[in-house]
mmCIF file of the C-alpha atoms, coordinates in Angstrom:
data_MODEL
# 
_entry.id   MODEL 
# 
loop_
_atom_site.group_PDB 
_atom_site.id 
_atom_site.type_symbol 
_atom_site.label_atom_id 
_atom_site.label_alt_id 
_atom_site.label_comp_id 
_atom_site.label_asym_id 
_atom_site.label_entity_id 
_atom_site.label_seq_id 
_atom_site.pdbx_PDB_ins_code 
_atom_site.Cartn_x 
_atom_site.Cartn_y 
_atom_site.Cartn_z 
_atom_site.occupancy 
_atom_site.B_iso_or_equiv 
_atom_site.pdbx_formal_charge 
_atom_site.auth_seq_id 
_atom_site.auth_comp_id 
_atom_site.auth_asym_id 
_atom_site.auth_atom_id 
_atom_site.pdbx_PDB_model_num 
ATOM 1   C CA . UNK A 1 1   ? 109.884 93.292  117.464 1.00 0.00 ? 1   UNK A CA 1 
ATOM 2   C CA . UNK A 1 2   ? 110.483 95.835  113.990 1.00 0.00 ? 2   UNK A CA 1 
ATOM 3   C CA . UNK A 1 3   ? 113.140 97.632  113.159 1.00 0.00 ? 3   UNK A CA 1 
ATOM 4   C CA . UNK A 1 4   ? 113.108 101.400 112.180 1.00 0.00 ? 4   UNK A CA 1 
ATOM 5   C CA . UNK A 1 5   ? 111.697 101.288 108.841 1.00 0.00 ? 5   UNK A CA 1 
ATOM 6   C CA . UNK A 1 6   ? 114.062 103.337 105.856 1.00 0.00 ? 6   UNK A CA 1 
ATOM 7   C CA . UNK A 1 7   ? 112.421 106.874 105.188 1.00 0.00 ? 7   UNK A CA 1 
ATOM 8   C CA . UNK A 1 8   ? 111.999 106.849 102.163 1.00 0.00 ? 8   UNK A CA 1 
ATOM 9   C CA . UNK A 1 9   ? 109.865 104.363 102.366 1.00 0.00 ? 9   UNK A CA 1 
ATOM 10  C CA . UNK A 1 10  ? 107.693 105.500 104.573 1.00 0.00 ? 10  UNK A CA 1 
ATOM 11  C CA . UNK A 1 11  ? 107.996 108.790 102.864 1.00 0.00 ? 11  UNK A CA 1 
ATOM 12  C CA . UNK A 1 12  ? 106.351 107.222 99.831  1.00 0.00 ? 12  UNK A CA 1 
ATOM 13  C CA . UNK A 1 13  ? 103.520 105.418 102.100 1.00 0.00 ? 13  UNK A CA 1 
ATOM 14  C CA . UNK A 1 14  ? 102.954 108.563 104.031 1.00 0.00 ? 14  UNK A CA 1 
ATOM 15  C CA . UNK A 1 15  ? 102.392 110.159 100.419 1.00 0.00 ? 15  UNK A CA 1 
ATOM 16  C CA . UNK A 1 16  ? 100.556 107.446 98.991  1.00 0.00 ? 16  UNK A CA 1 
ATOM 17  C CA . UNK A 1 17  ? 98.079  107.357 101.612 1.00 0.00 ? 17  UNK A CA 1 
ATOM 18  C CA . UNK A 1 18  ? 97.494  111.073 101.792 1.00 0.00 ? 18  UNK A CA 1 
ATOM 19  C CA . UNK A 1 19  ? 96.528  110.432 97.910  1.00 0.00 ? 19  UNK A CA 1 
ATOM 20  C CA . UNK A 1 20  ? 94.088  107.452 98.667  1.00 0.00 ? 20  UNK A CA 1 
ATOM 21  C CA . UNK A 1 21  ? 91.939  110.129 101.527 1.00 0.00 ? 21  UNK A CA 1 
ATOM 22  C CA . UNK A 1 22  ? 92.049  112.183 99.069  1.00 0.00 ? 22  UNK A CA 1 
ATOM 23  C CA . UNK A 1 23  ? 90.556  110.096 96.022  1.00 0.00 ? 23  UNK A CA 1 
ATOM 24  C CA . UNK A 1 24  ? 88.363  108.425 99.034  1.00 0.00 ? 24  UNK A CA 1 
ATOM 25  C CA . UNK A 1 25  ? 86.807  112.085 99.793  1.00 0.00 ? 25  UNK A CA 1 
ATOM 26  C CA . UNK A 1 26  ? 86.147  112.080 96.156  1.00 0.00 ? 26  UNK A CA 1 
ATOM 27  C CA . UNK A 1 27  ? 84.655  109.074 95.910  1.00 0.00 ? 27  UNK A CA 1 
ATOM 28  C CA . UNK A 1 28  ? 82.061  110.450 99.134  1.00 0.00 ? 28  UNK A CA 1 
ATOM 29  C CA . UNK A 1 29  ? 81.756  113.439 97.158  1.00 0.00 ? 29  UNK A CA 1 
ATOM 30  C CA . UNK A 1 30  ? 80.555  111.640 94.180  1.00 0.00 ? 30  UNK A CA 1 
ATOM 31  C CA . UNK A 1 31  ? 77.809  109.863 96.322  1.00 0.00 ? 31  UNK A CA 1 
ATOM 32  C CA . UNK A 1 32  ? 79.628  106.432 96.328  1.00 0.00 ? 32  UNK A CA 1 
ATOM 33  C CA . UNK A 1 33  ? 78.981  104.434 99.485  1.00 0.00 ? 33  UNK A CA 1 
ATOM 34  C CA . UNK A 1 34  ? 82.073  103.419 101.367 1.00 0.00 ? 34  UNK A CA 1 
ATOM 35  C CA . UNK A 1 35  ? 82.388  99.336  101.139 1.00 0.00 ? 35  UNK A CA 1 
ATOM 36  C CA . UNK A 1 36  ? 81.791  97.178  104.501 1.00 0.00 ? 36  UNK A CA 1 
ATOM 37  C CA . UNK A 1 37  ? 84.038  94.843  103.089 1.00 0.00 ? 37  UNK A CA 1 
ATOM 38  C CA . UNK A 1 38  ? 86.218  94.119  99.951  1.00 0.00 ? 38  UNK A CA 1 
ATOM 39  C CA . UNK A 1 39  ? 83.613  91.577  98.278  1.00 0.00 ? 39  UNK A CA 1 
ATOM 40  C CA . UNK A 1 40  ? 80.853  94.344  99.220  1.00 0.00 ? 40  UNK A CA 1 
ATOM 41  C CA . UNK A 1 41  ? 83.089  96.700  97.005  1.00 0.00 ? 41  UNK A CA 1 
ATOM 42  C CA . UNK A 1 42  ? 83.650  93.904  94.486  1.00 0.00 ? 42  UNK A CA 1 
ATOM 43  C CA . UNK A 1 43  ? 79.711  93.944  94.417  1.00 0.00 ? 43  UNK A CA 1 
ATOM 44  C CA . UNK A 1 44  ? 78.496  97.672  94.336  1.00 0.00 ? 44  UNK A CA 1 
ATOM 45  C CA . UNK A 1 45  ? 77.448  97.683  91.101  1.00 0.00 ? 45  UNK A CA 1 
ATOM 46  C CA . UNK A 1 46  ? 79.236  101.068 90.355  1.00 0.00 ? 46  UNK A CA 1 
ATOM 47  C CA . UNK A 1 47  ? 80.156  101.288 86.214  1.00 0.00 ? 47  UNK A CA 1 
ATOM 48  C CA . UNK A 1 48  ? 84.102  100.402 85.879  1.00 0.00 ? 48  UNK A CA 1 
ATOM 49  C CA . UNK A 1 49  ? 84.362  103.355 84.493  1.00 0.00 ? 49  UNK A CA 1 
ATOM 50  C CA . UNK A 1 50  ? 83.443  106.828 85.226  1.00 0.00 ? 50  UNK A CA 1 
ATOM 51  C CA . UNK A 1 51  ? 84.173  110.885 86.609  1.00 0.00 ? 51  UNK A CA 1 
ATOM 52  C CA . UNK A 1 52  ? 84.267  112.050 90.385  1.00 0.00 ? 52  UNK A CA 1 
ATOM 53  C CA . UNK A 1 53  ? 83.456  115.270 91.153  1.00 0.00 ? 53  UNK A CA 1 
ATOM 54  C CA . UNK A 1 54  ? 86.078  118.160 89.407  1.00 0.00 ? 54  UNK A CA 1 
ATOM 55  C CA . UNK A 1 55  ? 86.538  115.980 86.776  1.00 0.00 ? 55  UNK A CA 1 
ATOM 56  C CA . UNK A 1 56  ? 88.794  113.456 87.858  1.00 0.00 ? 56  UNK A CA 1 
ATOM 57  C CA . UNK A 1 57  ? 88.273  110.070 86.056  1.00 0.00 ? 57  UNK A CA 1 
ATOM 58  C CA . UNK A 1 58  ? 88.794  106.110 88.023  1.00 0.00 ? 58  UNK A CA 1 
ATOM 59  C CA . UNK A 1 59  ? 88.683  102.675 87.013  1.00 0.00 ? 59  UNK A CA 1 
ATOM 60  C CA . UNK A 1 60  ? 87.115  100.564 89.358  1.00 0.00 ? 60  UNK A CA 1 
ATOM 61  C CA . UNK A 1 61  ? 88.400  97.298  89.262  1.00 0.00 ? 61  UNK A CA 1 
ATOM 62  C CA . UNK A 1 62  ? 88.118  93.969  91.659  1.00 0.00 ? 62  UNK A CA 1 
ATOM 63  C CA . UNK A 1 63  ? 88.413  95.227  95.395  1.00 0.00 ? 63  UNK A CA 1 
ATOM 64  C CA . UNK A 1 64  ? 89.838  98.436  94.218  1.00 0.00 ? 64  UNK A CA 1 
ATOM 65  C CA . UNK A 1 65  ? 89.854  101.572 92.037  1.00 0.00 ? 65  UNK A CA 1 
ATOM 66  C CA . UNK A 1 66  ? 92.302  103.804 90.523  1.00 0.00 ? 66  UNK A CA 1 
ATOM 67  C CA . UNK A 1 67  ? 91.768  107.835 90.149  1.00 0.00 ? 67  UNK A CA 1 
ATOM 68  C CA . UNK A 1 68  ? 93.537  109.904 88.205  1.00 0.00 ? 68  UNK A CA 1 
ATOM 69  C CA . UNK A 1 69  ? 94.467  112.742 90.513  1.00 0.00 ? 69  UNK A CA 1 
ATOM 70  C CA . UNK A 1 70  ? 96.136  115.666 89.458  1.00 0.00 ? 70  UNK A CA 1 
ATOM 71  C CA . UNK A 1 71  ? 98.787  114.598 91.037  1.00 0.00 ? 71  UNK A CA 1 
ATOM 72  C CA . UNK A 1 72  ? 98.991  111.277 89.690  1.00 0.00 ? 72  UNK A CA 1 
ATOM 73  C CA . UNK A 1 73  ? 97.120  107.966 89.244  1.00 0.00 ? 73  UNK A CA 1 
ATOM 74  C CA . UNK A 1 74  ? 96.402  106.485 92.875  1.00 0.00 ? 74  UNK A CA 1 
ATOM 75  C CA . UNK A 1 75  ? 95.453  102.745 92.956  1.00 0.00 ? 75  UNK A CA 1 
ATOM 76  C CA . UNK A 1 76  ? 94.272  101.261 96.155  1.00 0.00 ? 76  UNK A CA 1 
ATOM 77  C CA . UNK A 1 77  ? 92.262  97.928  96.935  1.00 0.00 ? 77  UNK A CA 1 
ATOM 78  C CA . UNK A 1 78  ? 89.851  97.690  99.839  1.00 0.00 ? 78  UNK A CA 1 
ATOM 79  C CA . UNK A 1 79  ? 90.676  95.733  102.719 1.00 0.00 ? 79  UNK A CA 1 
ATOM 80  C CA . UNK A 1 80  ? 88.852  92.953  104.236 1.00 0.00 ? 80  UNK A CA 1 
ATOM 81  C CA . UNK A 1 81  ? 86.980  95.292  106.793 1.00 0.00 ? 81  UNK A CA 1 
ATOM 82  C CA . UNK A 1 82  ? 86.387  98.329  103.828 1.00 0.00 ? 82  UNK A CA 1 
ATOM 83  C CA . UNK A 1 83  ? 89.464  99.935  105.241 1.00 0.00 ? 83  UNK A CA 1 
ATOM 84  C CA . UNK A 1 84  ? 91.633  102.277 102.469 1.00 0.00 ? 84  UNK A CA 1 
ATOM 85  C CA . UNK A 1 85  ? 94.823  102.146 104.439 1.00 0.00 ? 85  UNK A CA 1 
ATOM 86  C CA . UNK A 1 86  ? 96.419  98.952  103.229 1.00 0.00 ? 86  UNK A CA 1 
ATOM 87  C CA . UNK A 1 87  ? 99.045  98.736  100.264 1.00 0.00 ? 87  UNK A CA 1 
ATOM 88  C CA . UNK A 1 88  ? 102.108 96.515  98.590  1.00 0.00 ? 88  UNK A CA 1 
ATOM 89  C CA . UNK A 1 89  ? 104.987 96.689  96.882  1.00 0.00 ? 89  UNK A CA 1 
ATOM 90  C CA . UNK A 1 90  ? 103.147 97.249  93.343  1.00 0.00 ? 90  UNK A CA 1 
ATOM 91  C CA . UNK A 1 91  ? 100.737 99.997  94.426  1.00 0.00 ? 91  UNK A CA 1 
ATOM 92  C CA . UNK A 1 92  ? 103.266 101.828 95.914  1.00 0.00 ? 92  UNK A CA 1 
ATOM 93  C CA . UNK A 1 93  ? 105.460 101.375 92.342  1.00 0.00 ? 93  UNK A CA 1 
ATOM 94  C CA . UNK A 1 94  ? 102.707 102.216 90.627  1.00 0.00 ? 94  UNK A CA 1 
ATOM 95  C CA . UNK A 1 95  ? 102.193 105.562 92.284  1.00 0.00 ? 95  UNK A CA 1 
ATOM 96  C CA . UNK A 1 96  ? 105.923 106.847 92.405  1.00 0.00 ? 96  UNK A CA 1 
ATOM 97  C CA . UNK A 1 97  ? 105.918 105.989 89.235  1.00 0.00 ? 97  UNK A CA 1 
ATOM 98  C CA . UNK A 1 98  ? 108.187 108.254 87.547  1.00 0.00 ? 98  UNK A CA 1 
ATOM 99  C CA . UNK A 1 99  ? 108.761 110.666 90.536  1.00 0.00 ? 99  UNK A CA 1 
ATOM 100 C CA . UNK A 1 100 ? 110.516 107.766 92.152  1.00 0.00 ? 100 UNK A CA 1 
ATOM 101 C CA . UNK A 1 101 ? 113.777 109.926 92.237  1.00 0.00 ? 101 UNK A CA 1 
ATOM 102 C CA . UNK A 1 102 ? 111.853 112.378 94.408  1.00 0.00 ? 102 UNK A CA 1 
ATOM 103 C CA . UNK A 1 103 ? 112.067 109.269 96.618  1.00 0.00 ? 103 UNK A CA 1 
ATOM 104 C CA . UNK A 1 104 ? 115.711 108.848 96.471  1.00 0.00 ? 104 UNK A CA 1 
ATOM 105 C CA . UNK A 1 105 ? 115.209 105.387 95.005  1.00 0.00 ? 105 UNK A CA 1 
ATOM 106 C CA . UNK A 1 106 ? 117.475 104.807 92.132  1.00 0.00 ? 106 UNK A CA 1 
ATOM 107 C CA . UNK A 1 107 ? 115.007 101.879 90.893  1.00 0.00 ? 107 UNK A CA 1 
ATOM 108 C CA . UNK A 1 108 ? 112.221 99.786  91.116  1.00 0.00 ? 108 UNK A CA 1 
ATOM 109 C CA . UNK A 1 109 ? 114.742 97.018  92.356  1.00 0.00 ? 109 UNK A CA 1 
ATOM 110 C CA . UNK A 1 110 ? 116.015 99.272  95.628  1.00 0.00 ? 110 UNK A CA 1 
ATOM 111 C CA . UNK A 1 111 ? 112.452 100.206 96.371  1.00 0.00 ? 111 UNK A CA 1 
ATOM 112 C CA . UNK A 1 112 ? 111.347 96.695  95.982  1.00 0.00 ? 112 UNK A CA 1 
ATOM 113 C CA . UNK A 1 113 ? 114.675 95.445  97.952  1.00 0.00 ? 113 UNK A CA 1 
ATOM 114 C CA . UNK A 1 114 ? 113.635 98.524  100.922 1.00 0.00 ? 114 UNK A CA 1 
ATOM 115 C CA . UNK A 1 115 ? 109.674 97.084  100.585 1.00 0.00 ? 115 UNK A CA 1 
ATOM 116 C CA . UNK A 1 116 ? 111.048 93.550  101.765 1.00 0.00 ? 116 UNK A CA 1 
ATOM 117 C CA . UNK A 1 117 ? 113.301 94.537  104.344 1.00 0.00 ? 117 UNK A CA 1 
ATOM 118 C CA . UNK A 1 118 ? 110.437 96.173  105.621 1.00 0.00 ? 118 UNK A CA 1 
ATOM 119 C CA . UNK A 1 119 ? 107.844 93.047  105.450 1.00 0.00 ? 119 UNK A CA 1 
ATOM 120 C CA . UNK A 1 120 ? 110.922 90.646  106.903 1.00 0.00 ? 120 UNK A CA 1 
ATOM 121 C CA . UNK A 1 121 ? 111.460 93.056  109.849 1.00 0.00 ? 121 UNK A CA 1 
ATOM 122 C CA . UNK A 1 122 ? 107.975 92.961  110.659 1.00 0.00 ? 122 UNK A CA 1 
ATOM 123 C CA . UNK A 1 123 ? 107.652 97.052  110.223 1.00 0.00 ? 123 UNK A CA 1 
ATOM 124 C CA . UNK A 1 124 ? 103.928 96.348  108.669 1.00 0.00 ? 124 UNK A CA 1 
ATOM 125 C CA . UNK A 1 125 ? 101.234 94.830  110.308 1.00 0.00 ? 125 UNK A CA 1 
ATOM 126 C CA . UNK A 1 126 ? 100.438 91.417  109.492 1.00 0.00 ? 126 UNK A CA 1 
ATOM 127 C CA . UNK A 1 127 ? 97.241  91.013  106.878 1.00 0.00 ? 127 UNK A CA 1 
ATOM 128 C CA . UNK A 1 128 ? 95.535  87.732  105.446 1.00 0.00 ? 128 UNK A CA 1 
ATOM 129 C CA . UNK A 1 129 ? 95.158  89.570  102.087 1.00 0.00 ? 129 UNK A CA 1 
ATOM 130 C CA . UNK A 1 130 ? 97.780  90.945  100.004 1.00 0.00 ? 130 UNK A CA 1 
ATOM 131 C CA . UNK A 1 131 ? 97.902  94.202  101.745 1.00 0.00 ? 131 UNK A CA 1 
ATOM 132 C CA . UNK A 1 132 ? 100.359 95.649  104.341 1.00 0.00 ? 132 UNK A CA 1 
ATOM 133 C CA . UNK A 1 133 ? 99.039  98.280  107.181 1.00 0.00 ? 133 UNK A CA 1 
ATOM 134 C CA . UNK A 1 134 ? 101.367 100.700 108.835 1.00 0.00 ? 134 UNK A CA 1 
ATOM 135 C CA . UNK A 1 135 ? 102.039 99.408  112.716 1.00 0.00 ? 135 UNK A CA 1 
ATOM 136 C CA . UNK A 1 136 ? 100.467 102.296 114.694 1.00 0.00 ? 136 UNK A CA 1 
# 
């Protein structure tokens, strides 16, 4: 059983994801395979560092990658399966960034403090690896 998760929080997810499609279209775009699995990414050969189509630089890294959209830098790892849905508490930092007032967080603290109360209530799906999934 979850609780209603805050919505702000999910505001931010909602947001964040809509920026990793949106780096992930770029990334098809560009001619980059999407990974089966998170070591496949890990594998790929691709340079660290590079440009996506329009210009838009990333840094590959591990299981993951970060673009620079214009919007801001996105930062998402692969999940086990190749999915680009999962994230934690530091992605989703990372990408409010300094437009976490637009959040209605008044720190890092209360949105790591909401992120937890999240995770304890069981609002995420469960994952092996670091990441957390939306419950559908």
């Amino acid at each position: 059983m979850h609780t209603q998760m805050d919505s702000r929080l999910r505001s931010l997810i909602v947001d964040f994801l809509a920026a990793v499609a949106a780096a992930v279209n770029l990334l098809k775009e560009g001619g980059i395979a999407m990974p089966a699995s998170n070591v496949a990414w890990a594998c790929n050969g691709l340079p660290h560092n590079g440009v996506l189509p329009g210009g838009v630089p990333y840094l590959k890294h591990g299981y993951g990658i970060g673009v620079e959209l214009e919007a801001g830098l996105v930062d998402f790892d692969f999940g086990q399966n190749g999915e680009t849905n999962g994230f934690d508490f530091w992605r989703l930092a990372r990408f409010a960034g300094d437009r976490l007032s637009q959040y209605t967080f008044t720190s890092e603290e209360e949105l790591r403090e909401c992120f937890q109360l999240a995770v304890d209530s069981g609002a995420f799906e469960p994952s092996t690896y670091m990441l957390h999934y939306l419950r559908k």
